[in-house]
Biotite code that builds the C-alpha atoms (Angstrom):
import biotite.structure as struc

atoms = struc.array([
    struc.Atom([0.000, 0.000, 0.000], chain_id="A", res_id=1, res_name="UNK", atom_name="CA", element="C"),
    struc.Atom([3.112, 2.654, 0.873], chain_id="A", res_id=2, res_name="UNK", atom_name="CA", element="C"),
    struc.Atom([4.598, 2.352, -2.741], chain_id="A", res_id=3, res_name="UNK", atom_name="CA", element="C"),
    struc.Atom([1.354, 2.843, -4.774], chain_id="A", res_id=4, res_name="UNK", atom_name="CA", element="C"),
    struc.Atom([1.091, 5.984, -2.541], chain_id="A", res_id=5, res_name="UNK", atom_name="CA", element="C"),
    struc.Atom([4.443, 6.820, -2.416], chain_id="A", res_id=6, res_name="UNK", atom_name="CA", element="C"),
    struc.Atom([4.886, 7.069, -5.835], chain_id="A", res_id=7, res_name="UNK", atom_name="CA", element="C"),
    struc.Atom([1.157, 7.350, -7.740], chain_id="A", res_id=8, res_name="UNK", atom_name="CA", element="C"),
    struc.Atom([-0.313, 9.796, -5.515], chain_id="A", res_id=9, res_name="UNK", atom_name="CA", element="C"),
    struc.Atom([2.797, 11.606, -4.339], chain_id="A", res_id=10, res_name="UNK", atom_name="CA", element="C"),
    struc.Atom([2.520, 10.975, -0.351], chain_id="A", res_id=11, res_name="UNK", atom_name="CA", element="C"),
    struc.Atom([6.416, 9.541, 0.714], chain_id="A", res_id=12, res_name="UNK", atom_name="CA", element="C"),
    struc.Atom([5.924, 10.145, 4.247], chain_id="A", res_id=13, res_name="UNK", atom_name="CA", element="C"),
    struc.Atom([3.475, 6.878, 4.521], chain_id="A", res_id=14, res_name="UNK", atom_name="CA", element="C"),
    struc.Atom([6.465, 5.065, 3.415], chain_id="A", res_id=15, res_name="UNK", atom_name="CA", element="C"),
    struc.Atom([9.049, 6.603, 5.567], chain_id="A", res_id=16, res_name="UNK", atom_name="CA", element="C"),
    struc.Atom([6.134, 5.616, 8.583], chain_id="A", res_id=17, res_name="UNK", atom_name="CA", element="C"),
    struc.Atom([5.401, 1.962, 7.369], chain_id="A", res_id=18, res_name="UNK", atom_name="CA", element="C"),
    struc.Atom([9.349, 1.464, 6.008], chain_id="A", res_id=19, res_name="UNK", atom_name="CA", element="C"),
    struc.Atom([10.293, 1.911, 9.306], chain_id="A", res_id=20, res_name="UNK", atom_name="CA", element="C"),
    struc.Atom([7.246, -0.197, 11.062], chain_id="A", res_id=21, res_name="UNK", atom_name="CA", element="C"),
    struc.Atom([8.141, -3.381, 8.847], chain_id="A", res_id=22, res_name="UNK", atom_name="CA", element="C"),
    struc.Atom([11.322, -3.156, 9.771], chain_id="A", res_id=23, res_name="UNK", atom_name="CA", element="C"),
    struc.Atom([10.790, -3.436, 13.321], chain_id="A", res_id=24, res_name="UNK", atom_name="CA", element="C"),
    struc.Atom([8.591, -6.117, 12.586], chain_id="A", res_id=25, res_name="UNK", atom_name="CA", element="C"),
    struc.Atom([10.827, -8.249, 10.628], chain_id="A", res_id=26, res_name="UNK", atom_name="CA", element="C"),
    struc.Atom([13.612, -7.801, 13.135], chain_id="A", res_id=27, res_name="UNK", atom_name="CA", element="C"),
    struc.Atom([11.039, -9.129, 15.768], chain_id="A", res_id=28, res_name="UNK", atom_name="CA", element="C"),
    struc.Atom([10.102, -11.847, 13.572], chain_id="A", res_id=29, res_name="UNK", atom_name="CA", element="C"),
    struc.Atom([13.932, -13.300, 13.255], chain_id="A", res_id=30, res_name="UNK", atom_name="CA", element="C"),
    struc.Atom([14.244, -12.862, 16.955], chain_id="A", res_id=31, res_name="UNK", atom_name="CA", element="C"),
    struc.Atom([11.569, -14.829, 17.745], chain_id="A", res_id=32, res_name="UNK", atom_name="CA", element="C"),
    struc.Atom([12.165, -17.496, 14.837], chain_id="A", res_id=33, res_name="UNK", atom_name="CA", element="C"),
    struc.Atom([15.589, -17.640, 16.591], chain_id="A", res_id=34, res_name="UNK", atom_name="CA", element="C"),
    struc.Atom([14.187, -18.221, 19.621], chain_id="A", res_id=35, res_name="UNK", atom_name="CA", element="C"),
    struc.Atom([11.374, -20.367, 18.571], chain_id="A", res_id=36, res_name="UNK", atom_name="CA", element="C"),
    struc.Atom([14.135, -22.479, 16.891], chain_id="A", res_id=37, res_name="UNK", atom_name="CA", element="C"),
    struc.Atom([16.240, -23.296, 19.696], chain_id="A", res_id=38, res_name="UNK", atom_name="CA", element="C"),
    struc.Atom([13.195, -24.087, 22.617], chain_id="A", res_id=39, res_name="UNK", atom_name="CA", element="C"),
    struc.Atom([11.348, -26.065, 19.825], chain_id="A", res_id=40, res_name="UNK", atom_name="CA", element="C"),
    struc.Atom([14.302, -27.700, 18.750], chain_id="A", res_id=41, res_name="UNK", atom_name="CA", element="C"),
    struc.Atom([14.412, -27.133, 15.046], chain_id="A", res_id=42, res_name="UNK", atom_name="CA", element="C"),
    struc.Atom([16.415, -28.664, 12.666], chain_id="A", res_id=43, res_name="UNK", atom_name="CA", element="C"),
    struc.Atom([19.131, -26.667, 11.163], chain_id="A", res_id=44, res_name="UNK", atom_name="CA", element="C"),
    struc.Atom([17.357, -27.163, 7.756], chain_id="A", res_id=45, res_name="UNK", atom_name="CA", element="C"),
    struc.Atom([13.651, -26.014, 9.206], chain_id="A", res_id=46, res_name="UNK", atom_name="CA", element="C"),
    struc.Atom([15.332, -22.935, 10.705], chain_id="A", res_id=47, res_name="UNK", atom_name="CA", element="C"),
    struc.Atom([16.923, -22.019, 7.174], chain_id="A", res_id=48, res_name="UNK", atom_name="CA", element="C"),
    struc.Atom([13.135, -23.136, 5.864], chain_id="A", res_id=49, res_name="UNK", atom_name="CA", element="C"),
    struc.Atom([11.555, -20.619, 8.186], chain_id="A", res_id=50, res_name="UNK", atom_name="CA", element="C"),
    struc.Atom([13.884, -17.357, 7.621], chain_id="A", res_id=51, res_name="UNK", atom_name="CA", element="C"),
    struc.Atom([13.874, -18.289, 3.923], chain_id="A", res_id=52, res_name="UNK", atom_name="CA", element="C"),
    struc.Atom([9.938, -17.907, 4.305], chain_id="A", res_id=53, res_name="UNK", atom_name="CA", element="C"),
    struc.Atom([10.006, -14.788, 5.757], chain_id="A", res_id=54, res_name="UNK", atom_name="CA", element="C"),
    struc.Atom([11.828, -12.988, 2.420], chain_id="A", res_id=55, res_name="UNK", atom_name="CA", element="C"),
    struc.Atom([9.292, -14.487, 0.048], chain_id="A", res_id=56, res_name="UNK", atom_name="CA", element="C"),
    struc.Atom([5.714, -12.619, -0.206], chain_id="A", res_id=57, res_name="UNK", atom_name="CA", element="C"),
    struc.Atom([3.104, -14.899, 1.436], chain_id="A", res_id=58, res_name="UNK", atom_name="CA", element="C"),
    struc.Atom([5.888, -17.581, 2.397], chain_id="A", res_id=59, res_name="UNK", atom_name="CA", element="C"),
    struc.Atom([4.963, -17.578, 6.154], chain_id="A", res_id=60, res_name="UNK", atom_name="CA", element="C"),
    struc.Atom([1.433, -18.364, 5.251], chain_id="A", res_id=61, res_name="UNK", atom_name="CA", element="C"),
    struc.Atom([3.304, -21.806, 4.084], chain_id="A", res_id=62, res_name="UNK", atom_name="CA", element="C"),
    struc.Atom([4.909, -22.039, 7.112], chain_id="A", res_id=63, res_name="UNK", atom_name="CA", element="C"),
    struc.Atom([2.319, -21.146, 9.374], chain_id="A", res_id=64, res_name="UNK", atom_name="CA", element="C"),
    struc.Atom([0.419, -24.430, 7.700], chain_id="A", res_id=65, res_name="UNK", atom_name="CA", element="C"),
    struc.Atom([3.556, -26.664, 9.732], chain_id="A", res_id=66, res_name="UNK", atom_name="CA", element="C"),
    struc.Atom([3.369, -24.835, 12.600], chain_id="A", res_id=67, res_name="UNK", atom_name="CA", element="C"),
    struc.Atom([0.103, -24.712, 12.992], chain_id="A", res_id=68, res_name="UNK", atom_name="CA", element="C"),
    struc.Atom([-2.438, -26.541, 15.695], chain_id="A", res_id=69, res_name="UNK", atom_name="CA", element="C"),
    struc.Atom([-2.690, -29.869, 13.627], chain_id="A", res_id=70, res_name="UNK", atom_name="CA", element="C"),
    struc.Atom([1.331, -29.784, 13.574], chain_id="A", res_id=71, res_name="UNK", atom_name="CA", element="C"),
    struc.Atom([1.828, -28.602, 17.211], chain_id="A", res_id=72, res_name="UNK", atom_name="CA", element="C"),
    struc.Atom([-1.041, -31.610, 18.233], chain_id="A", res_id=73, res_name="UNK", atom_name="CA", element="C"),
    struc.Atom([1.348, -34.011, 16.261], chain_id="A", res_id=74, res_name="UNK", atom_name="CA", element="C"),
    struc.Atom([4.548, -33.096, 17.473], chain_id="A", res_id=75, res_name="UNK", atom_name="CA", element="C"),
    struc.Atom([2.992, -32.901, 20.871], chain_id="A", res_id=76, res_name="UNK", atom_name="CA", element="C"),
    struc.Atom([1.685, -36.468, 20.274], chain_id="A", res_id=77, res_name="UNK", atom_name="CA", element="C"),
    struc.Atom([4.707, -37.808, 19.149], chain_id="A", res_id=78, res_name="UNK", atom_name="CA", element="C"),
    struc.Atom([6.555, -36.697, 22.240], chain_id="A", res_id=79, res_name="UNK", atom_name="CA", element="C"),
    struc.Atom([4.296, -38.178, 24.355], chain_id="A", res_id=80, res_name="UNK", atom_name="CA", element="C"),
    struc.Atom([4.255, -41.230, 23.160], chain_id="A", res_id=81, res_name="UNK", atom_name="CA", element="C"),
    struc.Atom([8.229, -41.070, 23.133], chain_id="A", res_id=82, res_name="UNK", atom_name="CA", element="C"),
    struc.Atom([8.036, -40.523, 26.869], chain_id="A", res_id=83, res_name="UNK", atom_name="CA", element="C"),
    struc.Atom([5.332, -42.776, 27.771], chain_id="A", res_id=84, res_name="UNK", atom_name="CA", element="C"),
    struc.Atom([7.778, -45.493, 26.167], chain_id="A", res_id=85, res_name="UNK", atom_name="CA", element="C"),
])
């Protein structure tokens, strides 16, 4: 929405607002990937999966679909059953 109105209807201060808002954002998201990463125990290769998600348009939709409830109910399962063993 900033660049259409950044550059079609001649308003750059929505960008400089919004630039600077998705930035923050994005930072938080790695953080919290990072962290996610090492409590959930993520593979080296998921981690890579999940920042690589975050640079393509609509790729953490994707990834939300794995780390969603059905996924956390699984995993969650799985470790149960591990420990009930």
């Amino acid at each position: 929405i900033g660049m259409p109105l950044k550059y079609l209807a001649g308003h750059p201060e929505v960008v400089e607002v919004t630039g600077w808002m998705h930035g923050l954002l994005f930072m938080a998201y790695i953080a919290l990937g990072a962290y996610a990463a090492v409590d959930e125990e993520w593979t080296m290769r998921f981690g890579a999966w999940a920042f690589a998600a975050s640079l393509v348009p609509g790729g953490t939709f994707v990834l939300d679909r794995y780390l969603g409830p059905e996924a956390i109910e699984t995993r969650t399962s799985t470790s149960r059953s591990a420990s009930d063993g």
